[in-house]
C-alpha positions in Angstrom: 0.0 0.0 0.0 0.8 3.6 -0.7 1.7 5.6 2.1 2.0 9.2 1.4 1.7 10.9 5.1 3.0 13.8 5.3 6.8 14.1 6.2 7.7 17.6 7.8 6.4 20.3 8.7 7.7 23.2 7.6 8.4 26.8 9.6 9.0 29.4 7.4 5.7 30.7 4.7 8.4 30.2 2.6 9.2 26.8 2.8 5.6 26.3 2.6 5.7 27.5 -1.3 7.9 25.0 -2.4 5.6 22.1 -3.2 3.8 24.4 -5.1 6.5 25.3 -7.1 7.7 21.8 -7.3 4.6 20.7 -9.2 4.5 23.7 -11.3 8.1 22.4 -12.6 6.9 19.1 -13.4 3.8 19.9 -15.0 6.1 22.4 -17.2 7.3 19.4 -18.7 4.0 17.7 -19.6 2.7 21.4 -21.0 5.9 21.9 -23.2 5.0 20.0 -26.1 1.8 22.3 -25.9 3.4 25.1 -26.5 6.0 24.2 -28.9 9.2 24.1 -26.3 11.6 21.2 -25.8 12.1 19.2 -23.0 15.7 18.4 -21.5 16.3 15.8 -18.8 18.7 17.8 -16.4 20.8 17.0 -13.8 21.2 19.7 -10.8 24.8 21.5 -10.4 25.6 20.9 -14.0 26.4 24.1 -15.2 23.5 24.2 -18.0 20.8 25.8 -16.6 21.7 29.3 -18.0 21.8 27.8 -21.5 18.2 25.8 -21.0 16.3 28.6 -19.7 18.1 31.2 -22.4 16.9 28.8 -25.0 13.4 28.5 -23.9 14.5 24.6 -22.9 12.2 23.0 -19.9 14.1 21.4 -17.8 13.3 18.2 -16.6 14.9 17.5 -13.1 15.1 13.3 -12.4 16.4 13.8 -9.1 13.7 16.1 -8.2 11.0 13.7 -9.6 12.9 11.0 -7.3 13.0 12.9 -4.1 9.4 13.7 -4.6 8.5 9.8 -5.1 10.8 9.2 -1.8 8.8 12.5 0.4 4.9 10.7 -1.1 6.5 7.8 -0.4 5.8 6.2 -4.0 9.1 5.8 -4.7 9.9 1.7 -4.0 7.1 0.9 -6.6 9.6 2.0 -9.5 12.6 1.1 -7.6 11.1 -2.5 -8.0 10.7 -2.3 -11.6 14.1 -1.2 -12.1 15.5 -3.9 -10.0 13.2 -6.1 -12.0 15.2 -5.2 -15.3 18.8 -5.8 -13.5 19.1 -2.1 -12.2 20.7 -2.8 -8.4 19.7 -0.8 -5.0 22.8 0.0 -4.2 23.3 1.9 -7.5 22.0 5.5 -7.0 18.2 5.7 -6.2 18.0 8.8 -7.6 18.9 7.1 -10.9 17.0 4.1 -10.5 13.6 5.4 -9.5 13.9 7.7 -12.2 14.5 4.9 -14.2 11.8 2.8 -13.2 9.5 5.6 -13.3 10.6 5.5 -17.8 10.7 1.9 -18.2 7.3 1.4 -17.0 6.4 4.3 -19.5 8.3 2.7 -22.4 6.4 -0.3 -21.0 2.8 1.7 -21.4 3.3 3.0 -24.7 4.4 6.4 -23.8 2.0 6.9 -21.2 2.2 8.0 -17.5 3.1 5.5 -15.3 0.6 4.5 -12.2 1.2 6.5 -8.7 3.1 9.7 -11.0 3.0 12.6 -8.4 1.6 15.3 -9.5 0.7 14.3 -13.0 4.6 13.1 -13.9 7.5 14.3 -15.7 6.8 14.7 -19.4 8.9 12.5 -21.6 12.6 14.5 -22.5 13.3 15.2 -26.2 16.8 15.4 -24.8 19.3 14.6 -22.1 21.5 17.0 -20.6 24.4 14.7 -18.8 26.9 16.4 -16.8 30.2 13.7 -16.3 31.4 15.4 -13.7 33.4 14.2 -10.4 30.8 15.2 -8.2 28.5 12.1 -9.3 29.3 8.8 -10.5 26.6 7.8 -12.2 25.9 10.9 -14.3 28.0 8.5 -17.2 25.4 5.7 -17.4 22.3 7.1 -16.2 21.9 9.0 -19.5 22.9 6.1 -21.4 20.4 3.6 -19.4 17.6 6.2 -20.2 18.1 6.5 -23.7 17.9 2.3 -24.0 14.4 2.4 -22.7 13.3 5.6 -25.0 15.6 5.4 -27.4 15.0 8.3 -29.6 16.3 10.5 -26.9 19.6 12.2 -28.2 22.0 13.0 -25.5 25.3 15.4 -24.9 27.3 14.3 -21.9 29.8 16.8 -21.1 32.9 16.7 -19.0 32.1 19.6 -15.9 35.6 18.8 -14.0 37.7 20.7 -11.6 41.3 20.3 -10.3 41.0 17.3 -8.0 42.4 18.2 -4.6 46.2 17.6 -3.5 47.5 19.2 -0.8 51.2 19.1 -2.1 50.0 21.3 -5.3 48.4 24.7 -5.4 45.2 24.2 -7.6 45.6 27.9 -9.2 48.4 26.3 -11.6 45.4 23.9 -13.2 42.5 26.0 -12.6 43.0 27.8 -16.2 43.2 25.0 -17.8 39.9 23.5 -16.7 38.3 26.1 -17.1 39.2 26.7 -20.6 38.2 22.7 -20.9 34.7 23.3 -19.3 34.1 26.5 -21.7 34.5 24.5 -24.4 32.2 21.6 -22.9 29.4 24.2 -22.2 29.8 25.7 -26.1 29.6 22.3 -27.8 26.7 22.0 -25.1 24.8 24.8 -26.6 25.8 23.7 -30.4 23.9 20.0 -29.3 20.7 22.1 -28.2 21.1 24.8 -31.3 20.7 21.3 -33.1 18.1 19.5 -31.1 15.8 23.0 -31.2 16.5 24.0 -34.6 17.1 27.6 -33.2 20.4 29.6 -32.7 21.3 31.1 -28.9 20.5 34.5 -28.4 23.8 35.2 -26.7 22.4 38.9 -25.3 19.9 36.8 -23.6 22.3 34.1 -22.0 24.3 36.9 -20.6 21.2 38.3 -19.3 20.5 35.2 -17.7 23.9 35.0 -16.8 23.7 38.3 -14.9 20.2 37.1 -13.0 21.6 34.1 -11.5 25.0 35.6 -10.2 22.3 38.4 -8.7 20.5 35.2 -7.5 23.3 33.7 -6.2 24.8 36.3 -3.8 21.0 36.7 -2.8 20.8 33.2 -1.5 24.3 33.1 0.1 23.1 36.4 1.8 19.5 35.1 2.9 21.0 31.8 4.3 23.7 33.7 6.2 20.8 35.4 8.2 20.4 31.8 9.7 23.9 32.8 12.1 21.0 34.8 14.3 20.8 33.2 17.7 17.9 31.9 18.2 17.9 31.3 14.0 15.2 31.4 12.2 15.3 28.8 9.7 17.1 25.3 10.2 18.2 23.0 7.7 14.8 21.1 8.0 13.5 23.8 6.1 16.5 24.6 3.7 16.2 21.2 2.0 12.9 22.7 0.5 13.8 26.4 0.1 16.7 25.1 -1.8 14.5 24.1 -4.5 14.5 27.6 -6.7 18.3 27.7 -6.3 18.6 24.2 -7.8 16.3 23.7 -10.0 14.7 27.5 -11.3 17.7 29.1 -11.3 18.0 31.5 -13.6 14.2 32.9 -13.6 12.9 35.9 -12.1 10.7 33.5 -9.9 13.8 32.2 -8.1 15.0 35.4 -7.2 12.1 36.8 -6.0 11.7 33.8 -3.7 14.7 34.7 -1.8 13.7 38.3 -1.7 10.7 37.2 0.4 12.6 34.3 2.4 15.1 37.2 3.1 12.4 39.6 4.2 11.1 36.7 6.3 14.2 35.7 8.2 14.9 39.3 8.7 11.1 39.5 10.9 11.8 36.5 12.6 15.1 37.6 13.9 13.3 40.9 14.9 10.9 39.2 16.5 13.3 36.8 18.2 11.3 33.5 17.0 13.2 30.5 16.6 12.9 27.0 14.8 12.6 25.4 18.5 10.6 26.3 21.1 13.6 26.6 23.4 16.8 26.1 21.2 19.6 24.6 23.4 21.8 23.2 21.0 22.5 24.4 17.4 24.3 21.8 14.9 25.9 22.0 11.6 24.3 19.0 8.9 27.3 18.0 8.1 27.6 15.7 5.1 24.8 14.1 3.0 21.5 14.7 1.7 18.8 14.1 3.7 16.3 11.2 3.3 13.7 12.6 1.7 10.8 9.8 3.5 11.9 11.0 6.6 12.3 15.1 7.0 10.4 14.6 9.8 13.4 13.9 11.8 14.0 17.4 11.8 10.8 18.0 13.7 12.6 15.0 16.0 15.5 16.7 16.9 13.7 20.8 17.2 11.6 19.0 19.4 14.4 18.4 21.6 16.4 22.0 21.9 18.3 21.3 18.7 18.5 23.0 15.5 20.8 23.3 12.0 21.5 27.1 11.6 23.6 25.4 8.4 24.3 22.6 6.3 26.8 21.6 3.8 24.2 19.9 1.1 22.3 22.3 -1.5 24.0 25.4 -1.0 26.5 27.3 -3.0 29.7 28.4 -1.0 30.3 32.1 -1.1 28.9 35.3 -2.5 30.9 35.6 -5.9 32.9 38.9 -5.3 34.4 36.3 -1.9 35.6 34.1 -4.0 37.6 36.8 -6.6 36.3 35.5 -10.1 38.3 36.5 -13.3 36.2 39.3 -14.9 35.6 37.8 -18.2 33.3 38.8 -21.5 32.3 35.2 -22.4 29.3 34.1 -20.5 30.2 30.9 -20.7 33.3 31.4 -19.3 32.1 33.0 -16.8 29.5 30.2 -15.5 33.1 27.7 -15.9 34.6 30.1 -13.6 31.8 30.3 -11.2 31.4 26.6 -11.0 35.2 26.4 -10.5 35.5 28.1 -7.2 32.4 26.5 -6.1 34.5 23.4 -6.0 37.7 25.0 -5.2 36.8 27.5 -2.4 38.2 25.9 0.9 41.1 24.2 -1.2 43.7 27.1 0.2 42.3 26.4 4.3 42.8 22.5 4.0 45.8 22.6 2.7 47.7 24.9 6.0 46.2 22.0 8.4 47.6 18.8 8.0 45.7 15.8 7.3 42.8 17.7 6.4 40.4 18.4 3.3 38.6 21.1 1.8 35.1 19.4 3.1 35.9 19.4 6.7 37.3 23.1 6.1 33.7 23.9 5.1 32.5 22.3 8.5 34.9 23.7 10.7 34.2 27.3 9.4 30.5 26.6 9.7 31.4 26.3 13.4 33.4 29.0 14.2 30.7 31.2 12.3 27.6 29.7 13.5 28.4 29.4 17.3 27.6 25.4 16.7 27.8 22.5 19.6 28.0 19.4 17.6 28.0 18.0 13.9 25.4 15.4 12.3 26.3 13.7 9.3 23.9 11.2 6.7 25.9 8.5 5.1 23.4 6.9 2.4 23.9 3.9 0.9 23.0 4.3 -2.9 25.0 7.8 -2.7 28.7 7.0 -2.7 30.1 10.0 -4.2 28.6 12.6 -2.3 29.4 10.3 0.8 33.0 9.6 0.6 34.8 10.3 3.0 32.5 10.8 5.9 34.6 9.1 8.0 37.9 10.5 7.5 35.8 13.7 8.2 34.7 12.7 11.6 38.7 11.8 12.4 39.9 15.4 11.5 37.0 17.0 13.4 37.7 15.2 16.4 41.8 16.6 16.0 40.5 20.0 16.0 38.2 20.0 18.6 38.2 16.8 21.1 35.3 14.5 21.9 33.0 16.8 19.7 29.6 15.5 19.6 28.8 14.1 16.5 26.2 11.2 15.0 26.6 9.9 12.2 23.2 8.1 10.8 22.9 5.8 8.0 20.0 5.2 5.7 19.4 6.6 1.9 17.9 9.3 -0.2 15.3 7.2 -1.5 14.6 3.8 -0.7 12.3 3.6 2.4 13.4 0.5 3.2 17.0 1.0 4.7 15.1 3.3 7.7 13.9 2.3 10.6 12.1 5.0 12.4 12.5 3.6 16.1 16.0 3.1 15.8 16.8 6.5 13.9 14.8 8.0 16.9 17.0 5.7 19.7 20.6 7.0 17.9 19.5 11.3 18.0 18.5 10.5 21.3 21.5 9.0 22.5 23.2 11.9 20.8 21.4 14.2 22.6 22.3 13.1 25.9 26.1 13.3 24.5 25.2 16.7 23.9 23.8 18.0 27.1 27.1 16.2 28.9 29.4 18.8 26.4 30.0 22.3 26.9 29.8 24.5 23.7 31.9 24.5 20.8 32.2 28.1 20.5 29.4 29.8 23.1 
């Protein structure tokens, strides 16, 4: 049986938008061939959403239409039929409930398969890969689409970044990628020139180009507002106001949201209201992404004094003038650059402390900045890129600081069955007692 309870909720009006918005993106996809646009399967963090929305491309996010099967709790039906075809669980389920979700439709003719939410995802004209280190399977996962609707052309482009070595200084390589990547992203937009029959209108990609980098210091400012003691927003709700940011950036609609999240925080800080009643301990989410069956562990934790002024998943590092981009005339330069010190940001901090890495960097000046008491981290099972390492994190945080309190919890991003509600809510409470026997990090 179905069970589509509801997960979280939510503290912010805000946050409360976002399903809205999330339908409105997936039923964008099934109006498109309606109104004459093209549809492009799209991967989040893969430096084309500029070139899609200056092209009039939908975008058509299969992680989003995953985490939203994992909230309604839908997912495990197309999990199934991809494990029926071969497709493993321990392969991304991101990936593979997407994939269910098209094999049954190659299966129905083209049609909708049962227990869609929200209507679906319209079928893609196009796939948008991004090969890039940050995810493993964003090789196959095109490929494994296009065998099931196999009209589907696809570009796969190489999105890389100097991998991290503490004996070299990055800036020596950095060029080079990013001339690499600028060439990626202009055979990405001769592929969709192609696919549309249309030429870019390159006025209107830098016009685009100039909204999101407005967008982008917007959210790094708005999220930053979060450092107020009590805060007003924890990461319970940032894993939905993330949503423009990821998947609408680039539109008007996305910065306005953060416009009126901004306005928001800034009342609530006024006002002195909190995410918890009483908030006794404030934690950074440290690593992972979140299962999306189970926000309502959030709720778990407030409920208890503790709350996540900050996270590490879903958000960009730094306002753009921090991290001192090359002014450049080439849009698409520009984005390569953008995406570059995304990646490379806390490169120069990891490499003065030894044994470190530019991921617990990020953590540690989450803490200093935050006033935080402890560190949660999410180590799913289907996600091994984004979850490497988690460990070796843990090890260098306890060198800086001691016996910090930290939990580390273990489940996935989609598939229901790896949680265990009782024993999720057993671990945060035996973290919380390790909590309440600490004195503060930084307060």
């Amino acid at each position: 049986m179905v069970d589509q309870r509801k997960t979280r909720a939510v503290t912010t009006r805000a946050a409360a938008r976002i399903p809205e918005m999330a339908r409105a993106n997936l039923t964008a996809t099934v109006r498109a061939k309606n109104e004459g646009k093209k549809v492009a399967y799209a991967f989040i963090f893969d430096q084309h959403d500029e070139i899609m929305r200056a092209m009039d491309i939908v975008p058509a996010w299969g992680e989003s239409l995953s985490g939203i099967c994992a909230a309604k709790r839908v997912a495990d039906y197309y999990l199934q039929k991809a494990e029926s075809e071969g497709l493993s669980r321990s392969l991304c389920t991101y990936a593979t409930c997407n994939l269910g979700f098209d094999i049954l439709r190659a299966e129905l003719g083209g049609e909708m398969p049962p227990h869609a939410p929200w209507g679906g995802i319209g079928r893609p004209d196009m796939i948008l890969g991004s090969a890039q280190q940050a995810c493993d399977p964003r090789f196959k996962w095109p490929q494994a689409t296009q065998h099931y609707l196999r009209d589907i052309p696809i570009f796969v482009g190489g999105l890389y970044y100097p991998p991290w070595d503490p004996r070299m200084d990055h800036r020596a390589q950095e060029k080079y990628y990013v001339e690499y990547v600028t060439e990626e992203l202009r055979e990405c937009v001769r592929f969709c020139e192609k696919v549309t029959g249309k030429k870019m209108d390159w006025d209107r990609l830098e016009a685009v180009v100039d909204l999101t980098d407005r967008t982008w210091n917007l959210f790094i400012e708005t999220y930053e507002l979060r450092k107020a003691i009590p805060t007003p927003m924890d990461t319970g709700d940032a894993v939905n106001t993330m949503v423009p940011f990821t998947f609408n950036l680039g539109t008007q609609e996305a910065y306005d949201f953060y416009l009126d999240l901004n306005r928001e925080l800034k009342e609530k800080i006024e006002k002195r209201e909190g995410v918890a009643e009483n908030e006794k301990y404030r934690l950074v989410w440290a690593a992972g992404l979140p299962s999306w069956f189970a926000l309502a562990d959030f709720q778990y934790f407030n409920a208890k004094g503790a709350v996540f002024p900050v996270e590490t998943i879903y958000r960009n590092c730094e306002m753009l003038d921090r991290m001192d981009l090359p002014k450049v005339s080439d849009p698409l330069e520009h984005i390569a650059w953008r995406w570059m010190r995304f990646k490379t940001h806390w490169y120069d901090k990891a490499r003065r402390r030894a044994g470190s890495v530019p991921a617990v960097e990020r953590i540690i000046e989450y803490i200093e900045e935050y006033k935080l008491d402890g560190a949660v981290l999410h180590s799913a099972f289907s996600c091994r890129t984004e979850h490497v390492g988690i460990l070796h994190q843990v090890e260098v945080l306890r060198k800086v600081y001691g016996e910090i309190p930290i939990l580390t919890m273990e489940g996935d991003i989609v598939d229901i069955s790896s949680y265990n509600e009782s024993d999720t809510h057993n671990r945060i409470d035996a973290f919380m007692e390790t909590l309440s026997a600490k004195e503060s990090l930084c307060r």
